[in-house]
C-alpha positions, 0 to 999 in steps of 0.5 A: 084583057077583061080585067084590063077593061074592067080597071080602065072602066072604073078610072073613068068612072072615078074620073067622072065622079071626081070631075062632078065633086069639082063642079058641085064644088065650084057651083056651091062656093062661086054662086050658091054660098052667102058672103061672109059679113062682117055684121058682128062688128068686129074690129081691125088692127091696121099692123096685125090684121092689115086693114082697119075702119076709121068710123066718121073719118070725114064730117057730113059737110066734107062728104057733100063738099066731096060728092059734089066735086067728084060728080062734078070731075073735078079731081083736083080739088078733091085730092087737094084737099084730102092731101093737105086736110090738117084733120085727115093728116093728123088721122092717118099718121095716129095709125101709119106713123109721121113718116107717111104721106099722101101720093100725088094720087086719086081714084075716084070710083062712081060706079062698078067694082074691081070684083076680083081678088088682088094685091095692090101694085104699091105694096113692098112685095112687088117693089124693088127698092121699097123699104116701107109698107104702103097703104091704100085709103078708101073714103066712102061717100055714099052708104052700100050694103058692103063697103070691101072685102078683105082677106085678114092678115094676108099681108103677112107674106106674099103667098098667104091664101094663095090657094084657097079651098074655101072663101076667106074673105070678110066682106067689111060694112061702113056708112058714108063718112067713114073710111077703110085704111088697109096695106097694100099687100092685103089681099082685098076685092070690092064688094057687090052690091046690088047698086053699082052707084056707090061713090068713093075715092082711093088715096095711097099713103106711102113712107117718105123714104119710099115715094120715088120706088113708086114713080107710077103713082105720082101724077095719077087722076082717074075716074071709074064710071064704067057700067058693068052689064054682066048678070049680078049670078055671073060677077058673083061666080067670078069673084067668088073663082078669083078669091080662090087663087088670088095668086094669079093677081100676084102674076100680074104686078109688073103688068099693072105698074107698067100700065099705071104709067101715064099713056100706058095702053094695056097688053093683051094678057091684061085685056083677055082678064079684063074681058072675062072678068068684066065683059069689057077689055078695056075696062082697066085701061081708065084715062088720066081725067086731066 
């Protein structure tokens, strides 16, 4: 019976110890460990890496052409232009390919970040019928401290850094003018940086052949404008949590192409996310800006 006890005492004991190990841990990668930057300047290979930088992409008019229209919401002009621009075509093609095109699709971003680690709804992984990889273009407007972070070469296979043990994300650095083109299976979350005023805009450029798998994002105008009033410690934590299991973001694929659809309202499953991650449950629910 001593012994019994004795044994019992020492599972606890362990038990405790363990669960301390798992707090410490948590504590160190969610808020005491440094983002990794990409200050070496390293670059990227869009097919082998899933992610590149195209430096100058767009000329010092075209950014204050483009800042004035986006702080102005007029979504239309700006997405005409970039779709039917001959130079940012020609440039895009050199990297995907002729057999892509723009979506009838923008997001411009004025303020605040999507902190959390994710795939994006317009990858191969989670289309039925979708033959092509997809792509995601983020043309930044305004200099920031980090421009996105990324996960290289996880778009290689859809349960890549599922899991992970430590923080595999490389935060990417860019200036005004330049754009990040990057595949839409990439596991990638934006960056934090001190000043959430940090103006961009997200195209999506998908093969011919597959612009009807992704119906969702035909006729798609929205602008995030969102004040995010949670503690910078707190986002910092959150994020750092998501990138460790960014598989949960692949749970959530059908509930994102569901609510990308005009009129959509988010579920709840989707707002209790939004609410823990954002302090808003109504972050994600963004309104077409027509």
């Amino acid at each position: 019976m001593l012994n019994t006890k004795a044994l019992n005492n020492k599972w606890i004991i362990l038990c405790v110890l363990f669960a301390t190990l798992v707090v410490l841990y948590f504590i160190f990668h969610c808020i005491l460990y440094e983002d990794i930057v990409n200050h070496w300047k390293r670059s990227y290979n869009l097919k082998k890496d899933g992610v590149c930088i195209l430096k100058n992409f767009i000329s010092k008019d075209e950014i204050n052409k483009l800042k004035k229209e986006c702080q102005e919401n007029n979504h239309k002009q700006v997405k005409d232009y970039i779709i039917h621009s001959p130079k940012i075509n020609e440039r895009i093609k050199k990297y995907t390919g002729p057999q892509y095109e723009f979506q009838d699709y923008i997001f411009i971003i004025k303020k605040s970040a999507i902190h959390t680690c994710h795939r994006d709804a317009n990858g191969d992984f989670f289309n039925e019928g979708q033959q092509y990889p997809s792509y995601t273009l983020l043309i930044f407007l305004e200099d920031m401290e980090k421009c996105l972070g990324v996960v290289p070469k996880s778009h290689t296979n859809v349960n890549s850094f599922g899991i992970n043990f430590s923080d595999p994300v490389v935060n990417l650095i860019c200036n005004k003018g330049d754009a990040i083109l990057f595949n839409a299976n990439l596991i990638h979350v934006g960056a934090l940086n001190q000043k959430d005023n940090n103006l961009r805009i997200q195209m999506k450029i998908t093969h011919e052949d597959d612009v009807d798998a992704i119906p969702y994002y035909n006729n798609y105008n929205k602008i995030l404008n969102e004040e995010n009033h949670l503690p910078f410690f707190v986002r910092k934590a959150q994020r750092k949590l998501s990138c460790l299991v960014p598989i949960l973001s692949n749970l959530s694929q059908k509930e994102i192409q569901r609510t990308s659809s005009k009129g959509e309202k988010i579920g709840i499953i989707e707002q209790c996310f939004s609410y823990f991650f954002y302090g808003n449950s109504r972050f994600y629910d963004l309104p077409n800006a027509f």
